[in-house]
N, C-alpha and C positions, 0 to 999 in steps of 0.2 A: 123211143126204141134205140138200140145201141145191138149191134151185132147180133140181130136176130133175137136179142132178148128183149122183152117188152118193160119198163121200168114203172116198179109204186114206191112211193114215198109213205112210211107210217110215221106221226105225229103224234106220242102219248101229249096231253097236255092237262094241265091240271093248277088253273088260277095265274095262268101266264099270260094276262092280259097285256103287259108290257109290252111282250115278247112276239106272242104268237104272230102278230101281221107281219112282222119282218120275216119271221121264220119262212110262213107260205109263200110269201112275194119275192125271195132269195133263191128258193128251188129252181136249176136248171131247167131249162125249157123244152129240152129233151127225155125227160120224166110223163109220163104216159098218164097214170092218174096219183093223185095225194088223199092220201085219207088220215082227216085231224079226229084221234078222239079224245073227245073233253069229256074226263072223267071226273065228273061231280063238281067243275068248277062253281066257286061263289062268288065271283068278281066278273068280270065282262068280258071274258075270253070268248064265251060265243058270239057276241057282239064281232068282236074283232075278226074271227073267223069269216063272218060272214060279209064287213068289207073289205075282206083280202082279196085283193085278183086272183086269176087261175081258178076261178068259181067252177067253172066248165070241165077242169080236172078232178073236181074238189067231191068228198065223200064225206060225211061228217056223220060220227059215229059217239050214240051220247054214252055214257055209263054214269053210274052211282057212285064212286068212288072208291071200287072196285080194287085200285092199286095198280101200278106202273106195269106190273106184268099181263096185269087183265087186260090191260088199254094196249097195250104191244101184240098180245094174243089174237083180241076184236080187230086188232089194223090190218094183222096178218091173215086173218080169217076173212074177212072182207074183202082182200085181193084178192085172196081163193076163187071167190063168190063173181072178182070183176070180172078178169082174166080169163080167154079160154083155151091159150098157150100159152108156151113156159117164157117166167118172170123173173125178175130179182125184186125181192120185199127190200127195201132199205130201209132204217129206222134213225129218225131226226128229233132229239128232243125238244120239247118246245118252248126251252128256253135259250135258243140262240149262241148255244155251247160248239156247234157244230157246223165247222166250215164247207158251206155248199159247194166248194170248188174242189174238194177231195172229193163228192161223190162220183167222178168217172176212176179214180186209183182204188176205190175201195169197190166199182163191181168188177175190174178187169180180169181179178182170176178165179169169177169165175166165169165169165165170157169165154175167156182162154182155156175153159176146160179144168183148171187147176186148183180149183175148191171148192167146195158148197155151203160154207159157211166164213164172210171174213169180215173180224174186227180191227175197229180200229187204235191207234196205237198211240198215244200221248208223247208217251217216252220217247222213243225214238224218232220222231220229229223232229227237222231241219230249227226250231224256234224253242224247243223244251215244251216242258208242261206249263209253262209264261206266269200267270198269276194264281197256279192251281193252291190253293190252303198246304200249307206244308203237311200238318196234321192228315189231312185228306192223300197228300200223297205220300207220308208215310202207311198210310193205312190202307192205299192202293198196294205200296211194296208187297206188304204182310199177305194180303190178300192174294195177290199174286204166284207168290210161295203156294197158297196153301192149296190156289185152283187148280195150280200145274201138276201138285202132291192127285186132287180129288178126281183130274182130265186124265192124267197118264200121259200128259205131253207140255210140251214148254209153253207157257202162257205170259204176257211182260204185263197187257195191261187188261185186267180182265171187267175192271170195273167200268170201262169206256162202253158207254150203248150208242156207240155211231157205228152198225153193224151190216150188212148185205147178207140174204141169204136166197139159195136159188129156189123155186118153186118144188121144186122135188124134194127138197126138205119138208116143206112145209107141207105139200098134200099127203103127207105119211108120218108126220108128226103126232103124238099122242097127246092133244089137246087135253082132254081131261083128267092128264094128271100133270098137268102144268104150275111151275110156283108163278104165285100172284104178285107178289109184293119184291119188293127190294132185296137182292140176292138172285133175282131173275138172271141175269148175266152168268153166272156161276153155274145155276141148275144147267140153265141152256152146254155150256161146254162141256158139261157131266155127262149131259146127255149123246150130244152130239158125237162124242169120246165113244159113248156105249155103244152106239146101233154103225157104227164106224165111218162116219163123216168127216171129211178132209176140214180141216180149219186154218185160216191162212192169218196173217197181224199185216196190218201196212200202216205208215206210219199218217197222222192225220192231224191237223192244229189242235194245241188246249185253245180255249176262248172262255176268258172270266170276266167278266163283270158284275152289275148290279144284282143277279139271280142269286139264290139260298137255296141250300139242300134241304129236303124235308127229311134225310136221313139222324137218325138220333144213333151215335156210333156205340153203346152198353148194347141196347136194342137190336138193334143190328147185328153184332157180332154173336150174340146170345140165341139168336134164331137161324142166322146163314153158316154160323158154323156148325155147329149140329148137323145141320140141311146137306152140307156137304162132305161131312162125315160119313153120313148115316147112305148118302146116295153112292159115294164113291166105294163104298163095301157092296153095293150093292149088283153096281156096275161089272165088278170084278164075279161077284157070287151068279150073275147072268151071264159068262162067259164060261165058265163053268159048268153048269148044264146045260148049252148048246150047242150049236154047230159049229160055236166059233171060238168051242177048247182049243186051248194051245198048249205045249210043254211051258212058253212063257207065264201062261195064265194060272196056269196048277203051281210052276213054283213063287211067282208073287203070291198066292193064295198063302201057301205053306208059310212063305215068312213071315204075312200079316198074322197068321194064326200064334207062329212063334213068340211076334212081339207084343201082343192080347195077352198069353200065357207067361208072359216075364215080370208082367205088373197087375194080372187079376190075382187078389190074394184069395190063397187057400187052391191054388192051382200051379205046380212046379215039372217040371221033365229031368229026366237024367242030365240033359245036356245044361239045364239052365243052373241045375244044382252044382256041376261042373263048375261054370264059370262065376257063378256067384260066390261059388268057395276060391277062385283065385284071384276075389276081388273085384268084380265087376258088378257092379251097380244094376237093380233089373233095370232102372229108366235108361242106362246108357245100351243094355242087352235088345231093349225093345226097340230105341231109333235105331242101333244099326239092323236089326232084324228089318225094322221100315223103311230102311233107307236097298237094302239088298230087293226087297219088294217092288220098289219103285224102281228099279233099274229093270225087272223084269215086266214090270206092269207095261213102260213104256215101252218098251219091245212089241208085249201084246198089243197095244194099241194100236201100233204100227202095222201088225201082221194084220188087224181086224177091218184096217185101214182096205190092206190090201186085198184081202178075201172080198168087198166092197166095190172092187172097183173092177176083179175078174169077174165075179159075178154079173154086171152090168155090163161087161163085155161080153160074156155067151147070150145076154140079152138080145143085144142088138147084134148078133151073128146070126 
């Protein structure tokens, strides 16, 4: 326990027999209970599980192979079920990526009242991203771009799942429409962005070694971009028709509509037929119309932020 908050450790793992005993045996001692779920492993990861010390903290949750975000979901779900006050979920990969001695810096705000959800940060770490695949951290960059585009607020390292998040998140979370698979990271701050949950970054070690991504990057991008396309219009279209319209919200709306309208053919406006005749490109009419969107999206986020957190304060008055 750590200031009044009771601490779980979630462990996706999935054919990390290497790894997994180190992982459980490195967790802080101050961590309340761990729960490892081996999702569909084929090699001896339950083995190793279950000669790992901390047996007595330990929850072991099996799945099918489900996918990373299944097994992140069931960890989170599980503390639900331990827990019968408020917690912070942490999540530890189980391949040993993840320095146990950041987890007091990555719960601390929200101890301190000042976030409910905080990841962690590669990038800006006192050591760098150390021996991250270049490839991979170009592809973090890109990614990053496009989460901060899909959150409505600044994201550096979005692909990092060494994350904290407080119990009150997660008992009003909408489990069953949760992504499964890889691009979970993304969904999650789409979401988080939506229902107006504070998000914080703190910075946290890269750790590489002998571990392999099971990520296939065509694959990947071909599915989570979409994913957060399709949510980020969505997020904005659900502020919209609720309580948590804003003048910000209606004119991000307006622009994305604009910039839709600049490059769907067989659809044109006064205004676009204007500047197309004085030479402007619809692809270059559309980003700045996206980019004028995004300055106002991030405003709204901010106000939804805030309406979030008055709200919870006439709560408790």
């Amino acid at each position: 326990m750590e200031g009044g908050w009771c601490i779980g450790v979630v462990v996706p793992a999935r054919n990390e027999a290497k790894f997994i005993r180190h992982v459980i045996e490195t967790i802080p001692a101050s961590v309340d209970c761990i729960v490892v779920v081996n999702d569909g492993s084929t090699d001896a990861t339950t083995t190793e599980i279950e000669k790992a010390n901390h047996a007595a903290k330990l929850i072991l949750v099996q799945l099918d192979g489900d996918g990373v975000g299944a097994a992140i979901d069931a960890g989170h779900q599980a503390l639900l079920d331990h827990f019968e006050g408020k917690f912070i979920s942490v999540v530890m990969a189980g391949d040993g990526q993840m320095n146990p001695d950041d987890l007091p810096r990555l719960i601390a705000p929200i101890i301190k009242g000042q976030s409910d959800h905080v990841k962690g940060d590669r990038f800006n770490h006192s050591q760098g991203v150390g021996k991250m695949p270049l490839l991979r951290r170009m592809a973090s960059k890109v990614l990053a771009v496009a989460t901060t585009l899909a959150s409505g607020q600044s994201i550096t390292d979005p692909q990092c799942g060494y994350t904290a998040t407080s119990s009150e998140v997660l008992s009003q979370w909408p489990w069953q429409n949760s992504w499964k698979g890889y691009g979970y990271p993304n969904y999650w701050l789409i979401q988080l962005a939506k229902f107006g949950w504070r998000i914080n970054e703190v910075p946290v070690q890269s750790i590489y070694g002998q571990e392999k991504s099971g990520i296939r990057p065509l694959r990947f991008f071909c599915s989570v971009g979409p994913m957060m396309a399709i949510e980020h219009h969505r997020r904005n279209l659900s502020w919209v028709f609720s309580k948590n319209i804003t003048p910000h919200t209606l004119f991000a709306l307006i622009a994305y509509v604009i910039g839709w309208i600049a490059v769907i053919p067989g659809i044109s406006t006064d205004f676009e037929r204007e500047m197309t005749g004085r030479g402007c490109p619809p692809v270059v009419l559309m980003m700045a119309a996206w980019a004028v969107a995004h300055f106002f999206d991030r405003a709204a986020t901010s106000t939804v932020q805030e309406l979030k957190l008055n709200a919870k304060a006439r709560q408790t008055t």
